[in-house]
C-alpha positions in Angstrom: 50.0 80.4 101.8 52.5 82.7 102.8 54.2 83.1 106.3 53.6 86.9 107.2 51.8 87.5 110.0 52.9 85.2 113.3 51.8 85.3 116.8 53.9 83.9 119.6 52.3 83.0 122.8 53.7 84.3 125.8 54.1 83.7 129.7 56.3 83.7 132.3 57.7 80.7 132.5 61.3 80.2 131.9 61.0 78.7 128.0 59.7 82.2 127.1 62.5 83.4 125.5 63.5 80.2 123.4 59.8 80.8 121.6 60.5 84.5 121.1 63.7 83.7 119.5 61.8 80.8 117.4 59.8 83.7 116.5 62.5 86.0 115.3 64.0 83.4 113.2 61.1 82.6 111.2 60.2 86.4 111.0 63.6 87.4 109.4 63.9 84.2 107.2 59.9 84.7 105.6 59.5 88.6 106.1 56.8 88.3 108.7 55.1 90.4 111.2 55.5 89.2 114.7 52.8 89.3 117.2 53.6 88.7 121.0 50.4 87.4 123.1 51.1 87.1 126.9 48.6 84.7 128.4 48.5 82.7 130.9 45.9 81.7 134.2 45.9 84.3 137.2 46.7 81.9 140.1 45.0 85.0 142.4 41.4 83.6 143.0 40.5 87.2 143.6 41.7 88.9 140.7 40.0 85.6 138.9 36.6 85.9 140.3 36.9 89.8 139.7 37.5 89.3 136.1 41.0 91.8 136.5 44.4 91.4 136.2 46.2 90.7 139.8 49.3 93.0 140.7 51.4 89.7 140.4 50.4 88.9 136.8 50.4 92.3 135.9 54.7 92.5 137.0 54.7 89.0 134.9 52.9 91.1 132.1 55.9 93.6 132.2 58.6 91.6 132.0 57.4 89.3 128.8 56.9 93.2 127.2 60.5 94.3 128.0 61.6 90.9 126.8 59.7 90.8 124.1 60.8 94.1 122.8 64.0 94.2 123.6 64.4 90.8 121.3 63.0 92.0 118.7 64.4 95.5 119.0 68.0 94.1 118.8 66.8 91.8 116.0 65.6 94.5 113.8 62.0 92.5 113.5 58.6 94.3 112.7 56.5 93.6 116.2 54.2 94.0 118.7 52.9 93.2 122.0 50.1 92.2 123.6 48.2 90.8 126.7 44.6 89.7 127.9 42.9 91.6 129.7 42.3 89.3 132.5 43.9 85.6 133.8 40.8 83.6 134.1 41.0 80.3 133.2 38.6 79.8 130.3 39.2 83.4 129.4 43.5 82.7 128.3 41.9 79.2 126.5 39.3 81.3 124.5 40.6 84.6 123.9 44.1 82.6 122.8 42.1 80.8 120.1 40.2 84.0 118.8 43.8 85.7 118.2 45.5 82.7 116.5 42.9 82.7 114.2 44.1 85.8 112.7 47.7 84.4 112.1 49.3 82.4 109.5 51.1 80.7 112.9 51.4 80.7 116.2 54.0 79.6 118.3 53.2 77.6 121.9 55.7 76.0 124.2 56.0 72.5 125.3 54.0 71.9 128.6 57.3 71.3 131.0 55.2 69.1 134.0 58.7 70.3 136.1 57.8 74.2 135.9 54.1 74.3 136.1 54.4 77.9 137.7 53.5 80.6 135.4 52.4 78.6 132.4 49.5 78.9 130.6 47.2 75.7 130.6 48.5 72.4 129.6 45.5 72.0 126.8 46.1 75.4 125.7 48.4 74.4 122.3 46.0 71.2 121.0 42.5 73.7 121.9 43.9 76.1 120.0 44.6 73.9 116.8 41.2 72.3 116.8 39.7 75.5 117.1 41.3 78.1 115.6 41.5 76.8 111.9 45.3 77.9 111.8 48.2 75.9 112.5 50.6 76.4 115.7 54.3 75.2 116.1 55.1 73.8 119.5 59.2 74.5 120.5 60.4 71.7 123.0 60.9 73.1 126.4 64.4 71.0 126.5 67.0 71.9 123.8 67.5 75.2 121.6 66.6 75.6 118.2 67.9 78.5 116.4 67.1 77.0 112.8 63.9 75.3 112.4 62.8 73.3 109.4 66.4 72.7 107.6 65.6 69.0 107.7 61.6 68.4 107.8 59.7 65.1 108.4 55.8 64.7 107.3 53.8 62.2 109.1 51.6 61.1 106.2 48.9 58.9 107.0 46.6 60.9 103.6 43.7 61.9 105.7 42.2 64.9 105.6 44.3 66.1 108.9 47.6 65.6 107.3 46.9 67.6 103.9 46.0 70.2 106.0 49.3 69.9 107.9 51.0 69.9 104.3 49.4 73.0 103.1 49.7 74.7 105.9 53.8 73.9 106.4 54.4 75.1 102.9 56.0 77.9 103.4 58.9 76.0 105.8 58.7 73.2 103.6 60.2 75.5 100.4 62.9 76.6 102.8 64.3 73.0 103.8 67.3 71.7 102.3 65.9 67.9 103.3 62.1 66.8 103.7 61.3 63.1 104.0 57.6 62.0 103.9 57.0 59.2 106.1 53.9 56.6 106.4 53.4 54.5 109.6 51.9 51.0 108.4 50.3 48.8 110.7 49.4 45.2 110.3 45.9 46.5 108.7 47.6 48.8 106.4 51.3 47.2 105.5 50.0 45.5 102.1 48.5 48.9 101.3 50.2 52.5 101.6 48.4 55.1 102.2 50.3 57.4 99.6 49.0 55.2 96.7 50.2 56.4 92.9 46.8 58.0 92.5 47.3 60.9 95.7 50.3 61.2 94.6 51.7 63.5 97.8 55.4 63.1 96.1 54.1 65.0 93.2 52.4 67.2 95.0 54.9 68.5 97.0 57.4 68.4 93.5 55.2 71.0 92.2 55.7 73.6 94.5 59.3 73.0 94.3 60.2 71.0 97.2 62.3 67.7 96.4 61.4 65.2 99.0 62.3 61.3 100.0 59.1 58.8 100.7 59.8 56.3 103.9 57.4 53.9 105.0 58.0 51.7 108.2 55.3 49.1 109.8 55.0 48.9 113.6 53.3 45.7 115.2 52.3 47.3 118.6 51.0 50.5 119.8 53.8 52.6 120.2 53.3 53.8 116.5 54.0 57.2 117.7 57.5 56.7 119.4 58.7 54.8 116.7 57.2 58.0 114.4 59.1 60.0 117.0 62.6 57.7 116.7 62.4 57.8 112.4 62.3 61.7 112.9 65.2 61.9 115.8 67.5 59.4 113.7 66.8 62.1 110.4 68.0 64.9 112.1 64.8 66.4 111.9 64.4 69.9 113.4 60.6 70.1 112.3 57.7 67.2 112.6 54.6 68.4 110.5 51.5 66.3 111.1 47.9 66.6 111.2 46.3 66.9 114.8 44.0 64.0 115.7 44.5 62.4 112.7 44.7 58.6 112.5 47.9 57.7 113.1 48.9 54.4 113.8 46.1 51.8 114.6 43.0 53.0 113.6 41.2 52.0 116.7 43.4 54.1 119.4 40.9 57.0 120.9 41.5 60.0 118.0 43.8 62.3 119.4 45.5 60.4 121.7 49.0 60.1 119.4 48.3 64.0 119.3 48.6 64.4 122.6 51.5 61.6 122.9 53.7 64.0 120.6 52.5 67.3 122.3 54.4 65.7 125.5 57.4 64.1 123.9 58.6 65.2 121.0 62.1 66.4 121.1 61.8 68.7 118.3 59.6 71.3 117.1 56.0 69.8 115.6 53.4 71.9 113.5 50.1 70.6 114.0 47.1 71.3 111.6 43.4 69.7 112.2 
């Protein structure tokens, strides 16, 4: 897979512009086309019931376009702009999905619980990755990330959501300088790795070119996740690739939940694939 068509979701909340940027970058460095969505729930409950865009969202609609452009103007990037036709809630959630399935990424924002106000819905990243069949990168509303994917981490746990996450991050992968592939063990799983010399994931990923280090830690609690999260920070990671409601961890936490865990905490950018 190649990177050449990417879609970046937009709204007007204040973390806008670090995702249009994230989106620019990636563009220039893989020779992509980049697609700016603006979506995001009409807090009007007239223009809602109506089914039309509101005055208000329709100023919000303007500014993400002159921002949008003007970005990507100055930045010499092929793009284009776009917006729903309407702010309902179920409308942004399913109309976001059917778009981002028609991309080789798309790019969400970190839900910030601090500026609810002009965001698009706090599902709206993890529906869109179990639905849409395509990956999507999620930029951390704290923090600034002009280079993304230098120094990759893979959570590998070898299920069939982390492949996915693999194959689908290929394209940044072959661009890092560093990539380290790292296993969470648990109690259950410590006497036996999950990258066993029959998968063979180091292999793999030597085939397409991409040299990569193998780290396996156990955890003896829950917090599987944070400790995942605290391997990547102390790497220098500036990308987290894992599969979405895959198994990580203890195999008998609710699936999904250490999605979720890192769609609200991680402090650098994570591509999820289910």
């Amino acid at each position: 897979m190649s990177l050449k068509h990417i879609l970046v979701h937009l709204d007007s909340s204040p973390h806008t512009e670090a995702r249009i940027e994230a989106g620019i970058a990636l563009a220039k460095v893989h020779g992509a086309f980049l697609r700016g969505l603006f979506a995001q729930p009409d807090r009007q409950a007239t223009s809602v019931i109506a089914r039309r865009t509101s005055d208000h969202l329709a100023q919000s609609a303007m500014r993400s376009e002159a921002l949008f452009r003007a970005k990507t103007q100055e930045a010499g990037v092929t793009a284009d702009w776009h917006a729903l036709a309407h702010g309902e809630y179920n409308h942004v959630i399913r109309e976001t999905i059917i778009w981002s399935r028609f991309a080789d990424l798309t790019i969400f924002g970190q839900y910030d619980r601090d500026s609810s106000e002009g965001t698009a819905p706090e599902e709206l990243a993890e529906q869109v990755v179990l639905n849409s069949g395509r990956p999507v990168l999620v930029i951390p509303f704290a923090g600034h990330f002009p280079v993304i994917g230098k120094r990759a981490v893979i959570a590998w746990n070898a299920e069939r959501e982390a492949a996915r996450a693999v194959a689908d991050s290929m394209p940044l992968l072959q661009a890092a300088s560093e990539v380290t592939v790292i296993t969470v063990l648990t109690q259950a799983t410590a006497g036996h790795p999950a990258d066993t010399p029959r998968i063979g994931l180091m292999e793999h990923l030597r085939l397409h070119g991409i040299k990569a280090e193998a780290s396996n830690f156990a955890v003896n609690d829950i917090g599987a996740m944070d400790a995942l999260l605290a391997q990547a920070i102390d790497r220098g990671a500036d990308l987290l690739v894992m599969g979405a409601h895959g198994h990580y961890g203890f195999p008998y936490l609710h699936r999904g939940s250490g999605t979720r865990h890192v769609l609200r905490t991680a402090p650098m950018p994570v591509l999820l694939s289910h």
